[in-house]
N, C-alpha and C positions, 0 to 999 in steps of 0.2 A: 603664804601658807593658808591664812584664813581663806583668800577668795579661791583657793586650791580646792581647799575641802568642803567651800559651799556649793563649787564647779560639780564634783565626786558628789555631793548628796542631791542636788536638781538631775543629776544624771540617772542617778540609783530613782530617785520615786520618778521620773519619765517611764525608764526602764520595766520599775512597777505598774507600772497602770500598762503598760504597753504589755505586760506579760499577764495582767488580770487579764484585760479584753482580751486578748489571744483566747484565755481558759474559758472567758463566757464564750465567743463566739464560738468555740471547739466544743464548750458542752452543748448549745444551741444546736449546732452541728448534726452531733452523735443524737440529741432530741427527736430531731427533723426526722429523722433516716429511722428511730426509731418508732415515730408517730404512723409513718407509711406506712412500714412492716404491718404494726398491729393494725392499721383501717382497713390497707389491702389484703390482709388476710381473717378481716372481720371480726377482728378479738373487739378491736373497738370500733365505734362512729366517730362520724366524725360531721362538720357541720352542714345539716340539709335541712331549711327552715322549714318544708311543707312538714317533714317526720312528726317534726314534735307538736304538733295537732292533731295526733293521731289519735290521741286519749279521747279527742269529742268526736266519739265511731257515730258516723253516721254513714244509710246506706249508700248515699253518693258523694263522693267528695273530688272531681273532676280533675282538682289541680294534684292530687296521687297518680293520677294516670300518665302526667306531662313530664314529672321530675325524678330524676334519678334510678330510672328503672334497671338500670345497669350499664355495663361499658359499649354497651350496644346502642345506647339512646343515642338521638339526635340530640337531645338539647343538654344543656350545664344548669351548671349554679349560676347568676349574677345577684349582687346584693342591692342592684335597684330596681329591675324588672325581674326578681325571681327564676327563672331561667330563661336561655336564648338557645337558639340552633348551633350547633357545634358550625364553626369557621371551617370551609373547604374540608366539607364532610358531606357522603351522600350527592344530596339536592342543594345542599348550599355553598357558595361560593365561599372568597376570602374574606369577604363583611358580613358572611352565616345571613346572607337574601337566599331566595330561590331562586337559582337561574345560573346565565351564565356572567363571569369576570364583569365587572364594572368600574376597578382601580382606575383603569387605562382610561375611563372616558370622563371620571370629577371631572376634570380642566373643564373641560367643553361642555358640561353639563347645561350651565346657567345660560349658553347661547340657543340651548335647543328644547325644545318642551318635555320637562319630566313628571313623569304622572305618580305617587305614592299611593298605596293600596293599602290601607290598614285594617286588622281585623284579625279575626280565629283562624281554626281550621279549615273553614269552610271558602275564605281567601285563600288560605297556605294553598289548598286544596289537597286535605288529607282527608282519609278515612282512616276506620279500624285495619290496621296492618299493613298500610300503605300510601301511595301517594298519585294522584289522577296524573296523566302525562299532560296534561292543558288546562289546569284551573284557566277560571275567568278572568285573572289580569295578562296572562298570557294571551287567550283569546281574543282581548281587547287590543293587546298591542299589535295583534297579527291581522285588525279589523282595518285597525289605525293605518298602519304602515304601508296598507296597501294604497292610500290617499295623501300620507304626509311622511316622508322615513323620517322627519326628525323628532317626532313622536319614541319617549322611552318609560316603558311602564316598569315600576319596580314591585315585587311582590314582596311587602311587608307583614306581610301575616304570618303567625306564630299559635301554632297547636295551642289551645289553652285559654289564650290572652282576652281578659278583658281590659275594656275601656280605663279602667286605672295603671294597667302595663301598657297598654296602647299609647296612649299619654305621656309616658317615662319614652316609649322608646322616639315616639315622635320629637319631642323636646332635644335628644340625642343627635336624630338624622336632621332634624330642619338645615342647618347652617352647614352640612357636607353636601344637600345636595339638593337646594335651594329648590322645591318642586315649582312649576307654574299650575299644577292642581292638586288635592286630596281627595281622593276617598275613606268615608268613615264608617267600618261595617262591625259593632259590636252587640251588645244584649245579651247574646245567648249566657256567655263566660260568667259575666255579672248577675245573672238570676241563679244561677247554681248554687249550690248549698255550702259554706262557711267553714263550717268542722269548729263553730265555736269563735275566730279569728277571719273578720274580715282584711279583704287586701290591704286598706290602708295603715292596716297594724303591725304589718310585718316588715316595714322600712321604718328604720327608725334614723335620724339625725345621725347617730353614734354607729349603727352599722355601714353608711354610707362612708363615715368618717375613717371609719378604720378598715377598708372594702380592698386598700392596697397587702392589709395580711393576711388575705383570702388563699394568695398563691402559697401561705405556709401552713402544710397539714399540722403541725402542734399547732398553733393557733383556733384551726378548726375545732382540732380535738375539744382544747377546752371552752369555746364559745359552745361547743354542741352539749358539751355535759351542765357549765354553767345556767344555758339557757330554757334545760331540761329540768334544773332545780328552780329557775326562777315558775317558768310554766307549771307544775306539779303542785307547790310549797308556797308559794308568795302570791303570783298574779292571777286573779281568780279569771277564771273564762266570760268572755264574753258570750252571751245570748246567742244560740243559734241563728241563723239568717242567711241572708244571699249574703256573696262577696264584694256586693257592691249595692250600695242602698239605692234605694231609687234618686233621694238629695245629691247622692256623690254622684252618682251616673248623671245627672244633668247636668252637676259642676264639670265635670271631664269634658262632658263634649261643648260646655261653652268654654274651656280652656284648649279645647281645639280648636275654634273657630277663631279664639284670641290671638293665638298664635300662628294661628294661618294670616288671619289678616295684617297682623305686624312684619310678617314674612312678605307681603302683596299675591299672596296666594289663595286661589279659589279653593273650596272646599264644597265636597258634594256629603250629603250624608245618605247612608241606604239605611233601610230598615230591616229588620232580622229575618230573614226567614225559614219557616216550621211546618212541622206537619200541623193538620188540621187538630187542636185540642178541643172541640166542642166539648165531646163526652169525659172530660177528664175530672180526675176528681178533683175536687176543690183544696185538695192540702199539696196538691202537686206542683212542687218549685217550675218546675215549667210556664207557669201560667203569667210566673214577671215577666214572663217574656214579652209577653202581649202589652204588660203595663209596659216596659223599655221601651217595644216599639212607638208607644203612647207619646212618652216623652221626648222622643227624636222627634216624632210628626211637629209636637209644642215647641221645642227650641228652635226645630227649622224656621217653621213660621214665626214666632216670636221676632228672630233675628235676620230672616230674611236670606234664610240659607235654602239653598238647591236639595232639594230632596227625590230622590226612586224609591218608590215604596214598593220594594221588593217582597216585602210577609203580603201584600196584597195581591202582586203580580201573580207571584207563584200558588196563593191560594185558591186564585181564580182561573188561570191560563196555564198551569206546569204542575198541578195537584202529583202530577205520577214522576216528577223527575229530583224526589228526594229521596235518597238512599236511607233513611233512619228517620230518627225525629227531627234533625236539622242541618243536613249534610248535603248539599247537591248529588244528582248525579254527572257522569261525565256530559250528558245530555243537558244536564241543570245546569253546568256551567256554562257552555256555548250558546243557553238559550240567555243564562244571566248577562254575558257579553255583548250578546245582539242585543239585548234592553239596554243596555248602559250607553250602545256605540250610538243608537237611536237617539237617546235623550244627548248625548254630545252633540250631535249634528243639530237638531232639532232646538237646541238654543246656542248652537254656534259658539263653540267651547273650543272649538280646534286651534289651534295656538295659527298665530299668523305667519 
């Protein structure tokens, strides 16, 4: 009778905790479904890290333009590169690259020479409201292919991206698709203006950490409101400035070159290229640019990395083939491909 009735009571509290968890998970549930409602229909936010910098208005703040624009944007959330291109959407494939399917060829990848292309816009090859049918990793590949088909250029460029997401996302691809070279084309992203909150402040250990409850809108919900009361009420703002200091932009790209050559991959670095700033005023975030370029020329040499100095190229030989302040045009890019296929041949980089 006794081990009867201790049978009937381990039964009964199994039973309990199997019937609590049911009720958490069921209210969790009914939460979930209810966190949607209110974000998709805007009653509430829900988590978007650029947003809540929005308090330090400043006239340009470059990474408002890349994230979240609505269900029409190309790109998402991620909580280690800020956002990425939507996956087999648009222009980008299954691994959100530009171009076409490249699942089907990993295997064989490491047998044949792949080229990575990292950088902005002006790699992705976008402009304002759209996107060139040929940027210049494209063009390079179609320069390449006519001399080696086993030549595979990937286009890693991402609307926005500076050198500190570039970094995150490189770290990501190295080991899926083991490059035999890099290109490294950043600055521009990184002299832009801050909004109070440089890039390296907006990853934090604990948002990586817990980056797998991303996929549940209550969670969002309340890291977006928690993180609005810390922002507002507790963490005082950081000093206006670029999003990438000139110190960190030289740490990135020699954690490029670390990581290229732990890989046994070459790495080329380009330099930014821009409209002519002579007459600019002297308070104009533009003018890092020049300093970044600065410091690409320095680590190159320093380290004894391959450099195209493309803010010189185009300064002096393609002045009329920028669409904006630092945009190619469709002519800018095809002339940036013939410089690049040049300097490949020209120090016998073609894979053997």
């Amino acid at each position: 009778m006794v081990v009867y009735t201790r049978y009937m009571n381990s039964k009964q509290k199994v039973l309990s905790v199997v019937a609590i968890v049911s009720i958490l998970f069921g209210l969790l549930a009914i939460s979930e479904c209810i966190a949607r409602y209110v974000t998709d229909t805007h009653v509430l936010s829900y988590y978007k890290p650029i947003e809540l910098v929005k308090q330090h208005e400043q006239a340009e703040e470059l990474r408002l333009a890349n994230v979240f624009s609505g269900p029409e944007s190309d790109l998402e959330y991620d909580p280690v590169v800020f956002w990425r291109p939507k996956k087999n959407w648009g222009i980008f494939n299954e691994l959100g690259i530009r171009g076409e399917s490249v699942t089907s060829n990993l295997e064989s990848a490491s047998s044949s020479c792949t080229i990575l292309t990292y950088g902005d816009s002006n790699t992705l090859g976008a402009f304002q409201g759209g996107y060139f049918d040929n940027p210049w990793p494209d063009e390079l590949a179609r320069l390449l292919q006519q001399h080696i088909s086993s030549f595979r250029v990937l286009n890693m460029g991402v609307s926005g991206y500076s050198s500190y997401q570039g970094l995150k996302k490189f770290r990501q691809d190295i080991d899926i698709f083991h490059p035999s070279l890099i290109f490294v084309a950043f600055g521009w992203n990184d002299a832009s203006p801050d909004m109070g909150i440089p890039d390296n402040k907006f990853t934090t250990v604990l948002s990586t950490l817990l980056s797998p409850l991303n996929t549940s809108r209550l969670f969002q919900v309340i890291k977006y409101y928690s993180d609005v009361v810390v922002q507002k009420f507790i963490q005082k703002p950081f000093p206006n400035g670029p999003r990438v200091s000139f110190d960190d932009f030289k740490y990135n790209l020699i954690e490029f070159i670390t990581l290229a050559q732990k890989n046994n991959s070459s790495i080329i670095f380009l330099t930014r290229p821009h409209a002519d700033f002579t007459n600019t005023d002297r308070n104009n975030w533009r003018l890092r640019v020049l300093e970044n370029n600065n410091i690409i020329r320095a680590v190159a040499f320093e380290y004894k990395i391959l450099l195209i100095d493309m803010e010189k190229i185009f300064l002096e030989q393609y002045p009329n083939e920028l669409s904006d302040d630092c945009h190619f045009t469709q002519k800018g890019h095809t002339a940036a491909a013939t410089v690049i296929y040049a300097f490949l041949k020209q120090n016998n980089l073609f894979c053997k």
